[in-house]
Steps between C-alpha positions, in 0.01 A plus 500: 500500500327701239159573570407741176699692192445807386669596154483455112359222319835379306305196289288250518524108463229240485491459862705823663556816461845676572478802754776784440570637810793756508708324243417114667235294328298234710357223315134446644304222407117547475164438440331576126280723695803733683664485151243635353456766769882622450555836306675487199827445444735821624199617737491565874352156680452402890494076499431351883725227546537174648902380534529111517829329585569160437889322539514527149339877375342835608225526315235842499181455421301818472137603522299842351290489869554446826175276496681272254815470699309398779299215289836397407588414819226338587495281205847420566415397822341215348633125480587449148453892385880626444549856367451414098140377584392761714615734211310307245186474719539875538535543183137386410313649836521826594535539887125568573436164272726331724319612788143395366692159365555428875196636660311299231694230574515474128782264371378517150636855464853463659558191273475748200846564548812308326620199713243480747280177483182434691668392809747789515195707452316329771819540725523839471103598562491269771853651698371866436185446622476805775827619397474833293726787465500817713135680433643776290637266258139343467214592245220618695212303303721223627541638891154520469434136404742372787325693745136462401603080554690513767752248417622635182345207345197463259233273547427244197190810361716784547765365294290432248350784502842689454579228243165598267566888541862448372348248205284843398840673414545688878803511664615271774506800718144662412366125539586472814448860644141472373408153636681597844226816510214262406623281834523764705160568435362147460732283693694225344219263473326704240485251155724530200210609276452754746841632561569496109169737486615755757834472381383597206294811609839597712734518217193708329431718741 
C-alpha cells in the first residue's frame, strides 16, 4: 500500500491534486485544507497517504500532516462517516479543532461540515469520546485540556467557557489551552463567569 508521495505537484482539481512522481501521477483526493497546503503547481511536495480498496476502485486520499491522516482514520472509523465526509469535516476543522470538538464534546462544530446532520455529528463526538490520535499529532492547549479533566471530556462550564472565548474572535485552540490552565489551577468546578475571566487574563498574559 502507499503510505506517503513525495514528488511534483502536476495540477490541481476541486477535490485532488495529482502527484508526479518519476514520470507516474497519483490522483489524491483531499481536504480544502491539504489543498491549500500543497506547493504550487511544478514544486517539490511530500502528501501522507491513506490507500482505500474497495471491489470496485483504489482510491488515495492524501493529507498535508500526519495528525490529519490519523483524524481521518478515526473519523472513518465511524458508523455512517465514509471517506468523502471525513474529508469534508476535515476540511472545515483543523486537527487540533477536531481534538477540542471531541474533548468538548461539541457536536455543534463537527456539524459545520457538508453532509453531516445533527445526528451524524452526535455519532461521531459520542464514538470518539477517549479516542484521540497519537500525542504528537495533538495541539498541546488541547493535551492540556484532556489531561487537566481527566476524561477528555468538558463539563457543561468549561465548555462554555471555551465556547465564549472562541465567540471573542480566539481560536479553538487558544480557547481551550487557556481554560485548561485556569482548571488546573481552579479545578473544574470553578464557574463560567469565572473561567471566561481567567481565560481571559491567560490569553493576555
Amino acid at each position: 500500500m502507499i503510505g506517503k508521495l513525495k514528488g511534483l505537484v502536476d495540477s490541481f482539481g476541486d477535490d485532488h491534486a495529482l502527484i508526479d512522481c518519476g514520470g507516474v501521477c497519483y490522483e489524491v483526493f483531499c481536504s480544502s485544507g491539504t489543498l491549500q497546503a500543497l506547493p504550487r503547481v511544478g514544486e517539490a511536495a511530500v502528501v501522507f497517504v491513506e490507500t482505500i480498496v474497495r471491489e470496485d476502485f483504489i482510491k488515495l486520499y492524501g493529507f498535508a500532516s500526519e495528525a490529519e491522516k490519523s483524524w481521518f482514520l478515526l473519523l472513518t472509523s465511524v458508523q455512517g462517516v465514509g471517506a468523502r465526509v471525513a474529508l469534508a469535516i476535515l476540511s472545515v476543522l483543523t486537527p487540533s479543532e477536531l481534538s477540542s470538538a471531541v474533548a468538548l464534546q461539541d457536536k455543534a462544530m463537527i456539524g459545520r461540515a457538508n453532509g453531516v446532520g445533527p445526528k451524524l455529528a452526535l455519532r461521531v463526538v459520542t464514538e470518539l469520546k477517549g479516542k484521540v490520535p497519537a500525542i504528537g499529532a495533538i495541539d498541546a492547549g488541547t493535551l492540556g485540556l484532556q489531561t487537566a479533566l481527566g476524561e477528555g471530556v468538558a463539563s457543561g462550564n468549561v465548555a462554555d467557557a471555551v465556547s465564549a472565548l472562541t465567540n471573542l474572535g480566539y481560536s479553538s485552540a487558544q480557547a481551550s489551552s487557556a481554560v485548561a490552565r485556569v482548571v488546573a489551577k481552579e479545578g473544574d468546578e470553578t464557574p463560567t463567569e469565572k473561567l471566561i475571566r481567567l481565560g481571559l487574563r491567560e490569553l493576555s498574559a
